[in-house]
C-alpha positions in Angstrom: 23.4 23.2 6.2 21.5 25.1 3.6 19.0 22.1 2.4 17.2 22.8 -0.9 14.0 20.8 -1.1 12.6 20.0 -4.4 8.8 18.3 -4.2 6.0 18.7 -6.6 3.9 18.7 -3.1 3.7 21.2 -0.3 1.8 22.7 2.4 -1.1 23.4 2.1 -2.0 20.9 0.4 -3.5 17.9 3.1 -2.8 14.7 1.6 -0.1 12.8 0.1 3.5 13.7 0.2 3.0 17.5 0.6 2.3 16.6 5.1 5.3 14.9 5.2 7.7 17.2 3.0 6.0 20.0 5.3 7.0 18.4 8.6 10.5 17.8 7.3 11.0 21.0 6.0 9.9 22.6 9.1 11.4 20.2 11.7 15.2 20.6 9.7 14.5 24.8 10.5 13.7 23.8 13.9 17.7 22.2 14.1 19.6 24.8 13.0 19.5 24.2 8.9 18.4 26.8 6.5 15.8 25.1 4.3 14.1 26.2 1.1 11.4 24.6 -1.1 10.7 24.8 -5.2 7.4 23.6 -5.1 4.6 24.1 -7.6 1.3 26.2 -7.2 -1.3 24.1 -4.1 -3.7 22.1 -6.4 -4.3 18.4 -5.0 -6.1 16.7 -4.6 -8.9 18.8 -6.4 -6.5 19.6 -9.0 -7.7 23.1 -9.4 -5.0 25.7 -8.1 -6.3 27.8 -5.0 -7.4 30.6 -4.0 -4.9 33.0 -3.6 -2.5 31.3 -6.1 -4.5 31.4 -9.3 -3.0 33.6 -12.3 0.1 33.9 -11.0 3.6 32.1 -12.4 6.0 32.9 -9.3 4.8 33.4 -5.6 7.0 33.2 -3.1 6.0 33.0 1.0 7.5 32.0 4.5 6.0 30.0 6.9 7.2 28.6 9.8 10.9 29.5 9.4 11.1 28.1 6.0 11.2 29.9 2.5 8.4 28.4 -0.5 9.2 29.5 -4.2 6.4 28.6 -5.9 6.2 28.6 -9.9 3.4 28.3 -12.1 1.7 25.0 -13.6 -0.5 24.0 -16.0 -3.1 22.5 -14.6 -6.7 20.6 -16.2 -9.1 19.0 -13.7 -9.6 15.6 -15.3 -6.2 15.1 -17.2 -5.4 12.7 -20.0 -2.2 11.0 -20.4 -1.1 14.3 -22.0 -2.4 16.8 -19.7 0.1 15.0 -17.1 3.0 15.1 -19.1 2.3 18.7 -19.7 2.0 19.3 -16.3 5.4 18.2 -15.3 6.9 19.7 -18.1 5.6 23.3 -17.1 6.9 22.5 -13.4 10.0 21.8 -14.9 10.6 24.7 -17.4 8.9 27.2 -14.6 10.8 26.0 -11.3 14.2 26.3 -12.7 14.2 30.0 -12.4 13.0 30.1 -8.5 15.9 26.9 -8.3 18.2 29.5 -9.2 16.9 32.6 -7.3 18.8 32.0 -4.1 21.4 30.9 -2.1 23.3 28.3 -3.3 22.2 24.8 -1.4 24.6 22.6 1.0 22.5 19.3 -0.5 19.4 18.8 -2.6 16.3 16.6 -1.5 14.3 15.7 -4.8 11.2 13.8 -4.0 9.8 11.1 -7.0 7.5 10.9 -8.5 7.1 12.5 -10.8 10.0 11.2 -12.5 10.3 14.7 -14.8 11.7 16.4 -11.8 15.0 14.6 -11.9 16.1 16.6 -14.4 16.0 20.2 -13.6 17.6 18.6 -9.8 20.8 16.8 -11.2 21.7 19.8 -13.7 21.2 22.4 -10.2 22.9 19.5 -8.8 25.9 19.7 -11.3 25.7 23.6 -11.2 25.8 24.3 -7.6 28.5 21.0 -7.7 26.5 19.7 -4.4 24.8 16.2 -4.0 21.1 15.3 -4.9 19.1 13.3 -2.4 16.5 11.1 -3.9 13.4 10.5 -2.0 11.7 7.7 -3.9 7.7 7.6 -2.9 6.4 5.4 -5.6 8.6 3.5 -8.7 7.5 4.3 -12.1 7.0 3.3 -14.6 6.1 0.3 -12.9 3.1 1.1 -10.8 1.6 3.2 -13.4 1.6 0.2 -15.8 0.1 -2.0 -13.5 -2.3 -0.2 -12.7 -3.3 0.4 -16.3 -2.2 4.3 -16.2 0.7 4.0 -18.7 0.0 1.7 -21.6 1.9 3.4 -24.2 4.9 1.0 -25.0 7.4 4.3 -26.3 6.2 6.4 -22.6 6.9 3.2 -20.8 10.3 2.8 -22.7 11.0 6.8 -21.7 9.9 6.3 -18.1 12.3 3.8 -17.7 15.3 5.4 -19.1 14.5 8.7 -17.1 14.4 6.0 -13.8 18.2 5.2 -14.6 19.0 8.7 -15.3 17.5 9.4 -11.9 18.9 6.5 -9.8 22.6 7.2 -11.8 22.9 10.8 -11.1 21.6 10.7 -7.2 24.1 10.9 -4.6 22.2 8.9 -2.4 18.9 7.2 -2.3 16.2 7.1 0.3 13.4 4.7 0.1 10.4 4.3 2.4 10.2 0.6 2.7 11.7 -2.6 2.6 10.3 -3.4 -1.2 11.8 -0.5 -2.8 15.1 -1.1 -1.8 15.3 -4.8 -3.3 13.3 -3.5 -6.7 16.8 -1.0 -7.3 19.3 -3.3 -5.9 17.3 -5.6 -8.3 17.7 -3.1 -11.1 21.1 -2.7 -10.2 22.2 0.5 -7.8 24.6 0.2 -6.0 23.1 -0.9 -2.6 25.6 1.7 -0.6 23.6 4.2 -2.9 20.3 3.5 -1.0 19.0 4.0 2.6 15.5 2.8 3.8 13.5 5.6 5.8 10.0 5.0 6.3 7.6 7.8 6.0 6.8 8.8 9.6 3.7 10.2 11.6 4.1 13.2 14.3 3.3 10.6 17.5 2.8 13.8 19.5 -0.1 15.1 17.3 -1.7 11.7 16.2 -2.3 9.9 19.5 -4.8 8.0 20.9 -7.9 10.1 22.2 -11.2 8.8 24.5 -13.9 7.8 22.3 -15.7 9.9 24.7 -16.1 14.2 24.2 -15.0 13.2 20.7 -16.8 16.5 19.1 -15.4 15.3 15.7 -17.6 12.0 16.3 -20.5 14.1 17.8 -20.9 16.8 14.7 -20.7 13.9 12.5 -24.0 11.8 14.7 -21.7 8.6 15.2 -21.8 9.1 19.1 -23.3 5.9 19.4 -21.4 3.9 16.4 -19.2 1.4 15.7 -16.6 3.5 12.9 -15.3 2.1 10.5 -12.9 3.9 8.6 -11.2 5.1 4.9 -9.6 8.5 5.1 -7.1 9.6 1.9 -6.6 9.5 -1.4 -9.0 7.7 -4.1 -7.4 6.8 -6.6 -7.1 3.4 -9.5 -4.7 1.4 -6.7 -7.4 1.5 -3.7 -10.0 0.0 -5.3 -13.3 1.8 -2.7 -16.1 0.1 -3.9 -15.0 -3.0 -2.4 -15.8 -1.3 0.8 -18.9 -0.3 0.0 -19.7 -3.6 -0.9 -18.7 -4.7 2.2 -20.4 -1.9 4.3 -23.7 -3.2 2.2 -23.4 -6.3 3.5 -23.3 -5.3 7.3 -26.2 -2.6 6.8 -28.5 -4.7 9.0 -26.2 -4.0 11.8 -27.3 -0.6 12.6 -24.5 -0.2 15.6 -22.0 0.1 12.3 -21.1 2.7 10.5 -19.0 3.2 7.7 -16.7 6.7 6.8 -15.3 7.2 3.8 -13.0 10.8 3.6 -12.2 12.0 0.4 -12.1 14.5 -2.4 -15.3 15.4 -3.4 -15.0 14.7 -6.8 -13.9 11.1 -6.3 -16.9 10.9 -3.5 -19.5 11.9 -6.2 -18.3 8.6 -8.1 -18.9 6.9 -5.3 -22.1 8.1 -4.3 -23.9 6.4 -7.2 -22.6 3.4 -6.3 -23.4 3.5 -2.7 -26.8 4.3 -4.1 -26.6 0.9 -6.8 -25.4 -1.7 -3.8 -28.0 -0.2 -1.5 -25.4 0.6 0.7 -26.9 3.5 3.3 -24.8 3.0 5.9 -22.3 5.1 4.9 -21.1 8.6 5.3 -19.1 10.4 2.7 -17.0 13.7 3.5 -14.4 15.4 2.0 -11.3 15.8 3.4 -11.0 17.3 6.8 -8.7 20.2 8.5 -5.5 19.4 9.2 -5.9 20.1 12.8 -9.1 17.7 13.3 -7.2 14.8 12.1 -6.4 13.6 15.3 -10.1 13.6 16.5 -11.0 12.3 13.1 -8.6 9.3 13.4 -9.8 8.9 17.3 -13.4 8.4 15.9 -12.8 5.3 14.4 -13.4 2.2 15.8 -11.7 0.3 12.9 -9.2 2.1 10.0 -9.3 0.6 6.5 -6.2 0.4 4.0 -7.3 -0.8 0.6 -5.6 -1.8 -2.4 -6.5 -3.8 -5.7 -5.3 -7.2 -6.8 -3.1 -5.8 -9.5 -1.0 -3.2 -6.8 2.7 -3.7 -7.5 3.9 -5.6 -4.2 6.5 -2.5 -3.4 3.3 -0.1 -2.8 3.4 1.7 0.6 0.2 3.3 1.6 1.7 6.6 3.7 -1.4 6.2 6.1 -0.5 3.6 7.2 1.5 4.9 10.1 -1.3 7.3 10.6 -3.6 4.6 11.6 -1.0 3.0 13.7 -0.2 6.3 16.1 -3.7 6.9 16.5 -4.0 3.6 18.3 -7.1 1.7 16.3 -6.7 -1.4 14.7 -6.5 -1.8 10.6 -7.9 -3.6 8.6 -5.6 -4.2 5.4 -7.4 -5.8 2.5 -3.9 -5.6 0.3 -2.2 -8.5 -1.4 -1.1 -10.9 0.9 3.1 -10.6 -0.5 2.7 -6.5 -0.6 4.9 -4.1 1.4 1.5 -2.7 3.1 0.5 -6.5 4.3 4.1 -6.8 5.2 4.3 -3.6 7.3 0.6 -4.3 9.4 1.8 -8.0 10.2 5.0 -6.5 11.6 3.2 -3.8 13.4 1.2 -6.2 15.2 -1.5 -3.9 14.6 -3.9 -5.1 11.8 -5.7 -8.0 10.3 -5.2 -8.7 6.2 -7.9 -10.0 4.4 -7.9 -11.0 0.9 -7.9 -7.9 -1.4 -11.0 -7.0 -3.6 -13.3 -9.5 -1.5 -16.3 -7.9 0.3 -16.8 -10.8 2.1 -13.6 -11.5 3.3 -13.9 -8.0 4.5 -16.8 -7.2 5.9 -16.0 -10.7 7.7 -12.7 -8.7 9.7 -15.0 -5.9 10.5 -17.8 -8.0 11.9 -14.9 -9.9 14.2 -13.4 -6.5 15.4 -17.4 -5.5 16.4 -17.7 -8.5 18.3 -14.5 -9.0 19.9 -13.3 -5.4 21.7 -10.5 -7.1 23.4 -8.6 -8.1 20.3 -9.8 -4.9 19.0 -8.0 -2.7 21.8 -5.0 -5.5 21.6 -4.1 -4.7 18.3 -5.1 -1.2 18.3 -2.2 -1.0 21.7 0.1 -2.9 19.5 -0.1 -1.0 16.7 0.4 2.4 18.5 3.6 1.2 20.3 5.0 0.0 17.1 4.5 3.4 15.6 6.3 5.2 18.4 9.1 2.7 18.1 9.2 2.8 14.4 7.8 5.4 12.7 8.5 8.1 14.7 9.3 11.8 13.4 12.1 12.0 15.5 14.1 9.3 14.3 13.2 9.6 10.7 14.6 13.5 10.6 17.7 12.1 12.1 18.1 9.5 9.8 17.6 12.6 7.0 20.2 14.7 8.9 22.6 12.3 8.5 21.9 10.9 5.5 22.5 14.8 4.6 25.4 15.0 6.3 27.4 12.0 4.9 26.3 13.2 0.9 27.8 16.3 1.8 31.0 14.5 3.1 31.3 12.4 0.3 30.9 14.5 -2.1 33.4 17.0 -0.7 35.9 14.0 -0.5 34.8 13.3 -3.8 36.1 16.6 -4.9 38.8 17.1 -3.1 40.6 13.8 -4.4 40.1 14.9 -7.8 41.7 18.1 -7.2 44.4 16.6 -5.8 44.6 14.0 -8.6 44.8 17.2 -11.2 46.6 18.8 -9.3 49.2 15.8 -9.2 49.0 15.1 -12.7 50.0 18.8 -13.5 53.0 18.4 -11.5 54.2 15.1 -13.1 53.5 16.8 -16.3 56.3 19.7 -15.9 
């Protein structure tokens, strides 16, 4: 098939969705399929476009058997609500043209949000006359309006009716967890519409590694610590300075150590206040190399997913397989009914703890420091789950044929409407 991908996202950008669409992309070109991307200039998570990229509306690149069409955006470093509706809007009006220059796509894989994007995909979709594949990755309006982003009631009203537009006009729907699929059966697509494939983790590249000859661990002076872990994005859902709270309160163990791996601009934030609770047991970096994540990971002792009270239950952190593969144990302080606290119980591999609690906390980290067997039991756990479940293999499968059937049904689709104008011509004479 020729698969057109269409994702705000893309390599080489080393967080978020932009990994994952990267490893599909590349992994469908490794089958057989002809792939191409219409993705935007690499900005995130600094939000400043990079080096390389800057003053330039189209740029277009191979790597690794798959073709990037890259248009312009408009970019601003600490963006209002404004500055991010602009910002999908200039995706929008400058990715149609790259859309358009080349071969004309088999199926189209649209990832949400943002929400914009649905619109320059279903009118290629209609052009081309070839289904659109929506990959769902977070439902808005509803997160953002929990999490206090969208407050406006006429944006809210607009988000939503862009939503139905979306979900109407999709072929087919994929969803990454369990949580998503009820919130649109709930909202009423039709539940044939939607498949559930969970964001997956290379189990090959993130693995377990000894905690010994880390050099990751070593350039970093934790040889001789007890790691405890936060490595992504920081954002209004995660909610970090509960962790530092919680690292203060365990600063007179000196064995334990606290990471936190960010952008630099969010770090600064939390610098002052690491520097407020008196917390000085903890190490602030910015985000790592792509190919050190596995030693990275393999340095902790103890990996942390952390969400706010207010997180809308379907939230599904994507590290969270991460920490799985790389065989450590997790700590989830998420709400208790979430799709995060739902997926680390099932795993086997975590403890949850009561979001936005230091206490509560620093209490789970203390018991993993003291207890190494249930440490390495649920760090053993958690690695078999993620080969069993969250593998890459069986998620591009799942996308081949997920593929494959919107391309059969929408050929079937076609071909029975011929046939029933064709009919109706005949009875007409």
């Amino acid at each position: 098939m020729h698969i057109l991908i269409y994702s705000y996202n893309y390599h080489p950008e080393p967080i978020g969705i932009a990994p994952l669409m990267t490893e599909l992309a590349e992994g469908l070109v490794e089958r057989g399929h002809e792939v191409r991307v219409i993705t935007g200039m690499p900005n995130y998570p600094q939000r400043e476009i990079y080096d390389g990229y800057r003053g330039k509306w189209y740029f277009t690149e191979q790597n690794n058997g798959v073709t990037i069409q890259r248009s312009y955006l408009r970019i601003k470093s600490k963006p209002n609500l404004v500055d991010r509706l602009l910002l999908e809007l200039s995706f929008i009006f400058t990715s149609l043209p790259q859309a358009f220059n080349g071969k004309r796509p088999d199926v189209i894989l649209l990832t949400v949000p943002p929400l914009l994007v649905s619109l320059p995909a279903t009118l290629l979709g209609w052009l081309y006359k070839c289904p659109v594949v929506l990959n769902v990755q977070d439902i808005l309006p509803e997160a953002a309006v929990r999490v206090g982003l969208i407050k406006n009631k006429w944006m809210i009203r607009a988000c939503e009716v862009l939503e139905k537009f979306a979900y109407r006009n999709a072929s087919q729907i994929s969803v990454i967890a369990d949580g998503f699929y009820e919130n649109l059966v709930n909202k009423g697509v039709p539940v044939k519409k939607i498949v559930c494939i969970p964001n997956w983790v290379n189990v090959n590249f993130i693995r377990p590694l000894s905690k010994g000859n880390n050099f990751w661990k070593a350039a970093h002076q934790l040889d001789k610590k007890f790691v405890v872990m936060y490595s992504g994005n920081i954002a209004l859902t995660q909610g970090l300075e509960t962790v530092v709270a919680a690292a203060a309160e365990l600063r007179h163990i000196k064995e334990i150590a606290f990471v936190i791996v960010g952008e630099s601009t969010a770090l600064a934030r939390l610098q002052e206040y690491c520097l407020s609770c008196g917390a000085d047991n903890i190490l602030l970096l910015p985000l790592q190399p792509r190919e050190q994540l596995p030693q990275m990971l393999s340095a902790a002792d103890v990996g942390l997913i952390v969400q706010k009270c207010n997180v809308i239950s379907f939230n599904m952190p994507s590290k969270i397989p991460l920490l799985l593969a790389s065989g450590r144990p997790i700590v989830g302080s998420v709400p208790a009914t979430g799709t995060a606290a739902k997926a680390i119980k099932e795993s086997g591999g975590g403890i949850i703890v009561e979001p936005e609690s230091s206490s509560a906390l620093a209490a789970a980290v203390l018991d993993l420091y003291r207890n190494s067997r249930l440490a390495a039991q649920l760090g053993n756990k958690g690695r078999q789950f993620a080969v069993e479940c969250y593998s890459f293999e069986q998620a591009i499968e799942q996308y081949e044929e997920l593929f494959s059937d919107a391309v059969t049904k929408r050929t079937s689709t076609v071909g029975s409407t011929t046939a029933l104008k064709s009919k109706k011509s005949v009875v007409d004479v």
